[in-house]
N, C-alpha and C positions, 0 to 999 in steps of 0.2 A: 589312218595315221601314216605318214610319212618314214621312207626308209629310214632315215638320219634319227627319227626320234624312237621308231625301234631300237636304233642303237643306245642313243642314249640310257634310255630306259631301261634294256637289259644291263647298262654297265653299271647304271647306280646301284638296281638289284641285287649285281652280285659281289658289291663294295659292301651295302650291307650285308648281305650275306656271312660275306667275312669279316667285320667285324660283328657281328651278332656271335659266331665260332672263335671269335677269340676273346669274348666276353667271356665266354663261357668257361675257356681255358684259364683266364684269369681269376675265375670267381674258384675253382677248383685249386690253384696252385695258393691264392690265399688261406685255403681252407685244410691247406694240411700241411701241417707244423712237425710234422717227424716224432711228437711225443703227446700224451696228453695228461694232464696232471689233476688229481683232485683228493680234499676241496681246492676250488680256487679261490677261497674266502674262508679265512679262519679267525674266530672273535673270540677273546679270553679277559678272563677279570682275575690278576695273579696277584693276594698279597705280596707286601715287601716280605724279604726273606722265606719268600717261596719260591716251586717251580710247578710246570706244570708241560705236558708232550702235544705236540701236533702230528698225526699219524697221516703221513702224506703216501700215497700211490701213482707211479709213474708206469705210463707204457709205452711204449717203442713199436710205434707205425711208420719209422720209415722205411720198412722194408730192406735195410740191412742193419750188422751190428753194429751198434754205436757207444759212448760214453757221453753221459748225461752229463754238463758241465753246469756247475753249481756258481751263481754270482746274487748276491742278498745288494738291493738298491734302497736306497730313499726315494719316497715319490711326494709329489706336491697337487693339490685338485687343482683341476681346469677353470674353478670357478665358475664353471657354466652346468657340465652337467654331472660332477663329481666323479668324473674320470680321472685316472692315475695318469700326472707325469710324469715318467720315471726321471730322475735327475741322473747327470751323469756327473763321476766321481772328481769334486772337488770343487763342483759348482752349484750356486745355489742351495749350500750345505744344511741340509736339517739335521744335525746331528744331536740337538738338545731332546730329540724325541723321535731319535732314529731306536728300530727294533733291534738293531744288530747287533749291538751291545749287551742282547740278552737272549739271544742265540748259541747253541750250541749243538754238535754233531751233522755241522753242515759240509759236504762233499758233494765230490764227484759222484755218479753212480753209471757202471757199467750196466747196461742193457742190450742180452743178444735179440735176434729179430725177431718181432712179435712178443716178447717178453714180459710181464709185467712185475713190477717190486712193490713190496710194501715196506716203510723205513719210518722211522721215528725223529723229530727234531727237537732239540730241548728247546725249554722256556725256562732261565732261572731271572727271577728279578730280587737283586741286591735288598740286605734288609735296610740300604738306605737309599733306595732308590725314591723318588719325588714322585708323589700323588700326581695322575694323571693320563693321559692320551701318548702312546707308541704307536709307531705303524713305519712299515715299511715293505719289499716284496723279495721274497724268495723265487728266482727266476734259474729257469730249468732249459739249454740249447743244445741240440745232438752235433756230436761229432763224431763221423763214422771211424773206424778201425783202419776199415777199407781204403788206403788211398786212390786208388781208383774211384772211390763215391764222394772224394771231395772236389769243391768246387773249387774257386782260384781264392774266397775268403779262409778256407780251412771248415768249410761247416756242411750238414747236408746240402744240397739244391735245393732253391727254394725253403728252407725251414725260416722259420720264425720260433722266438722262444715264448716259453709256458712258463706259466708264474700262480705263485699261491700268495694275495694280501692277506697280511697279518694284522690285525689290530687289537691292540692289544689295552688295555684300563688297569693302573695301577692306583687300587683304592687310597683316599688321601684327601690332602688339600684338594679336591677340585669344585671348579667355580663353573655352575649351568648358568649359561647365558645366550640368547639370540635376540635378533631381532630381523624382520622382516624390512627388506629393503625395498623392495618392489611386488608390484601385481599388476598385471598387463593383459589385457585379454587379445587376444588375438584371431587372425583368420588367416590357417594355415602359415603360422611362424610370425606374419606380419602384425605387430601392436598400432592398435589406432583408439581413440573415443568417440567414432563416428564410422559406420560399417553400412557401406554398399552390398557388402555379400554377408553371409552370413558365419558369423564370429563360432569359429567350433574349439577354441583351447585356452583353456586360464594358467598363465605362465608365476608362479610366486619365488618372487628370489629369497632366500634365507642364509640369512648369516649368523656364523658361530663366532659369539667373542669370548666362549670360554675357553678353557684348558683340558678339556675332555670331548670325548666326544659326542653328536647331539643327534639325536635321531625325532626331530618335531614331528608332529600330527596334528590332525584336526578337520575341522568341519568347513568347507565352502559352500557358498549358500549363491546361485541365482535367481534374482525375483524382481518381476516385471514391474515398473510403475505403473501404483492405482491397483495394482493386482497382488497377488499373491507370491511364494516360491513357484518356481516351474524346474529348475533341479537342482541335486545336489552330491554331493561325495565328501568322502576323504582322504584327504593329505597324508601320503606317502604309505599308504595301505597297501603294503609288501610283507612278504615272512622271507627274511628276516628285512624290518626297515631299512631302509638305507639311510648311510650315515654322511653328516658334515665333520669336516674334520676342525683341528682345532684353528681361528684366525684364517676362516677359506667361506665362501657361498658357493649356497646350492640352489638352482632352478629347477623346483619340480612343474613338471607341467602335464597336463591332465585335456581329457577332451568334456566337451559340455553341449547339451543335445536341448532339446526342447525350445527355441527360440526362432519363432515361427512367425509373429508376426509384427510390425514396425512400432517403434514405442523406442523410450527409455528405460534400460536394464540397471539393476545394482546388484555388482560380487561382493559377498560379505565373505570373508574368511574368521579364523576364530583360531589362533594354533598356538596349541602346547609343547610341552618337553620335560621330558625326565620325568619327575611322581604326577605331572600335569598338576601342579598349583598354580601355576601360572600360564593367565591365558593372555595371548597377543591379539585385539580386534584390525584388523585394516579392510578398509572397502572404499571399490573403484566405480565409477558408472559411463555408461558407452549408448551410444545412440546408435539402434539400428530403422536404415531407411531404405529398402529397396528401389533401384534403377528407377523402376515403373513407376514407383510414390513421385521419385525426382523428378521426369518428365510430366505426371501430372502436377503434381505441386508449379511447375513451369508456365507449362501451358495455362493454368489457372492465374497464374498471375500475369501472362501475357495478354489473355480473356480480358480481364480486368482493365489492363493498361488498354489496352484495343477499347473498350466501352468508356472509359473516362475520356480519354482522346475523343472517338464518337460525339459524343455528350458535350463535354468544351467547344467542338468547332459548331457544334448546332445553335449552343446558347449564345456563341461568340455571330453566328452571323444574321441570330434571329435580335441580337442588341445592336449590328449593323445597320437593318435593314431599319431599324425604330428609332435610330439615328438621323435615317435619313427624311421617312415621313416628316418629322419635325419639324425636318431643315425645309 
């Protein structure tokens, strides 16, 4: 090897090098938020004209002392994978089924270093409050004491803030409803009906058109044509389920194993919700054809075309040749 490409070589090296060390730094400075709060999911079912408490616990990892600043947000899902978008105040308002309004004993909380608190939040919900789905997020950002530990935002370095989602079910008028929007199978993220490689995740969209919240389930079924099932599972088999909220979709999406060899497949889904009296059927079918099938499938038919061609110029010059005897 050449001087010049030593050099090269050693400079890429230690380009990664550096950054592979500052991945590293980065994946560390994400991961620590100055506080940490739990639960960070709380589910309640509060008659009208009742109340009910959330026992939340904060501790104070950033290594100095700080004040827990207390901010209660709306959030809206992503539609994709029922991720919170927190909104910010004034836009995008949910406030017809914002939690905040039935909040109470929300503050600040001082936290010396290393410290941990246990604190109480109310839940009163009005005895004329409307049957239905609440939610919103109680979010938790350290501000050190310390001016010297603050940065030029006013907040620790690097923190990120901590949050407890509340949701909340006020029994009532509420209306269960979904329906299944899509099912997609896929390989590795990508949806198709015809798969060169092999198809490893079944994607199901589900939408909530009621006023409550919906936590569907059920049965997917893959099974080969001509053949039998070859696997199966189910839909959203977590403790505790995860939820759709209300007027939002969810994509759950799952992996799928046993599809081994070339044929026509069919996903049968089957999914309920709430007491499950009602079941939703949808099913998708997908061809899978390996590379090798394609190049032989190819080659066979270029076989063919090759011998028909063959075959033509022979018949063609032996009806020539008997042409010309004649003549």
């Amino acid at each position: 090897m050449s001087a010049w490409r030593k050099k090269v070589t050693l400079f890429i090296f230690a380009v990664l090098m550096i950054v592979n060390s500052m991945g590293g730094v980065l994946a560390q400075n994400e991961a620590g938020s100055g506080l940490i709060i739990s639960p960070t999911r709380s589910e309640l079912e509060i008659l009208p004209g009742s109340s009910s408490t959330i026992k939340v616990t904060l501790s104070n990892v950033s290594g100095v002392d700080i004040t827990a600043k207390a901010e209660i947000n709306d959030f809206d899902s992503d539609n994709e994978t029922g991720q919170p978008r927190i909104l910010g105040s004034g836009s995008d308002s949910k406030a017809a089924v914002s939690i905040r309004k039935f909040l109470s004993g929300v503050g600040d909380i001082d936290l010396e270093k290393d410290e941990k608190k246990d604190f109480d939040i109310g839940v009163n919900v009005p005895p004329d409050a409307t049957g239905g789905a609440y939610y919103g997020i109680l979010r938790y950002s350290a501000v050190p004491k310390n001016q010297s530990d603050i940065d030029g935002e006013g907040r620790v370095a690097l923190t990120a803030s901590v949050g407890t989602l509340i949701l909340l079910t006020v029994p009532g008028d509420i209306r269960e409803q979904i329906q299944i929007e899509s099912m997609q199978v896929r390989n590795d993220g990508s949806p198709s009906s015809f798969f060169t490689k092999l198809p490893n995740e079944v994607a199901v969209a589900i939408k909530n058109n009621g006023n409550g919240f919906s936590q569907p389930f059920g049965r997917i079924s893959v099974a080969k044509a001509g053949g039998g099932e070859i696997y199966s599972y189910e839909l959203n088999n977590t403790d505790p389920k995860s939820n759709i909220l209300p007027a939002s979709t969810r994509t759950f999406v799952d992996k799928i194993e046993n599809i081994t060899s070339p044929g026509r497949y069919t996903v049968t889904a089957n999914i309920s919700h709430g007491s499950g009296g009602e079941i939703l059927p949808y099913s998708v079918s997908f061809w899978y054809v390996p590379v090798w099938l394609l190049i032989a499938i190819l080659v066979g038919l270029l076989l063919i075309v090759f011998g028909a061609v063959v075959i033509y110029r022979k018949r063609f010059r032996r009806s020539r040749k008997g042409k010309k005897r004649r003549n």
